[in-house]
N, C-alpha and C positions, 0 to 999 in steps of 0.2 A: 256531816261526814260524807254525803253524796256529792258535795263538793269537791273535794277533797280526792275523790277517788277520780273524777272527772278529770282534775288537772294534774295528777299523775300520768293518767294517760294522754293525755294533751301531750305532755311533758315527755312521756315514752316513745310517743308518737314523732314527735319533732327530733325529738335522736335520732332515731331509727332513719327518718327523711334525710337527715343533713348527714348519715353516713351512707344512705343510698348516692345521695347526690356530688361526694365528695368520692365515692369511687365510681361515678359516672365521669367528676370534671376528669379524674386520674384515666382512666379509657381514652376518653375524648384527647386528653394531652399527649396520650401515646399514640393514639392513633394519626393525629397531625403532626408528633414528630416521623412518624413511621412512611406518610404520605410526603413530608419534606425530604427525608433521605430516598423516596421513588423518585422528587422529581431533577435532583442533584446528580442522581445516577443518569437519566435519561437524557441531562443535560451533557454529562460530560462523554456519553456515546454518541451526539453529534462529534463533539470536538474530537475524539479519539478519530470517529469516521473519517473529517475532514484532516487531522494529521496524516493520518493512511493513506488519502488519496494524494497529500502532496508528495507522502515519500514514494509513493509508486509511479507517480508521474516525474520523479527523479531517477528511479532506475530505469526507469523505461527510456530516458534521453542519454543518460548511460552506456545504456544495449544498446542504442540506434550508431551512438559513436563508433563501441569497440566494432560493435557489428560491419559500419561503414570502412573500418581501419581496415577490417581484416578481409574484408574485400575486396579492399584496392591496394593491400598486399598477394592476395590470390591472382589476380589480375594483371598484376607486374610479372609477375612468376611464368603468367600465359604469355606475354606478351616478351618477355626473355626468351622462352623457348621457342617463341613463334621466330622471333628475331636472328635465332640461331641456324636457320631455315629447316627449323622443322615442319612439316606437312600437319595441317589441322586437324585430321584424321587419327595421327598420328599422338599428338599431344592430346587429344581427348580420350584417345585411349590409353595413352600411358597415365591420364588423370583420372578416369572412370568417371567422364562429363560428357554429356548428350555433345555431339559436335556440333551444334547450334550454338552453344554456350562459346565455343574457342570462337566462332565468327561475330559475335560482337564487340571481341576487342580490337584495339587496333596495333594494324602491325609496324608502325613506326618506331624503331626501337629508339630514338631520343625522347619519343613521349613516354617510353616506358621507365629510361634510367634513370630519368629526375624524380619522377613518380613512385621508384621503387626505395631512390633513396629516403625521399620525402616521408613516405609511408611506413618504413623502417622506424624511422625514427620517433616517430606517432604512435606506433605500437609498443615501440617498447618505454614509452613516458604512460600508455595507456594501461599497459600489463605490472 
């Protein structure tokens, strides 16, 4: 009967193990799925960052257009009224622009009308 009781507990014993070890594989399975959705995640915050960087580097070539349009609609504007023989003095303070600014442009008023046309029309395919 000392037998007997021996491989009961052999027998209780090795249960007991193959359920320790069957909710260790269950942990272990969770926790490497748990480490595969970290690194799926981490993966696709490069790709996000690099998507971001192209669309910003799209707006930002965007801005530098409108930007450039609308400056070289400013600039025809200067260069009309300069053209008109207004005094530089004169048009920067009717503009509220440092007169530094009106003597950069130039006063040829044929470089201005093609230019003013041209740019009209860039602005407003741009707007």
């Amino acid at each position: 009967m000392a037998d007997v009781r021996k491989s009961a507990k052999q027998t209780a014993a090795r249960t007991r193990a193959r359920e320790k070890a069957a909710e260790f594989r269950a942990q272990h399975d969770k926790l490497e799925q748990l480490a595969t959705d970290y690194f799926v995640a981490t993966d696709s915050l490069k790709e996000i960052e690099a998507s971001a960087q192209k669309e910003i580097a799209a707006v930002r070539e965007r801005t530098a257009k409108r930007s450039a349009a609308a400056r070289a609609t400013a600039d025809a504007v200067i260069a009309s009224m300069l053209a008109l023989g207004t005094p530089r003095a004169e048009v920067a303070d009717r503009l509220g622009i440092p007169t530094r600014d009106v003597k950069k442009l130039p006063v040829d008023p044929k470089e201005s009308q093609p230019q003013k046309t041209k740019e009209s029309a860039t602005m407003s395919t741009v707007l």
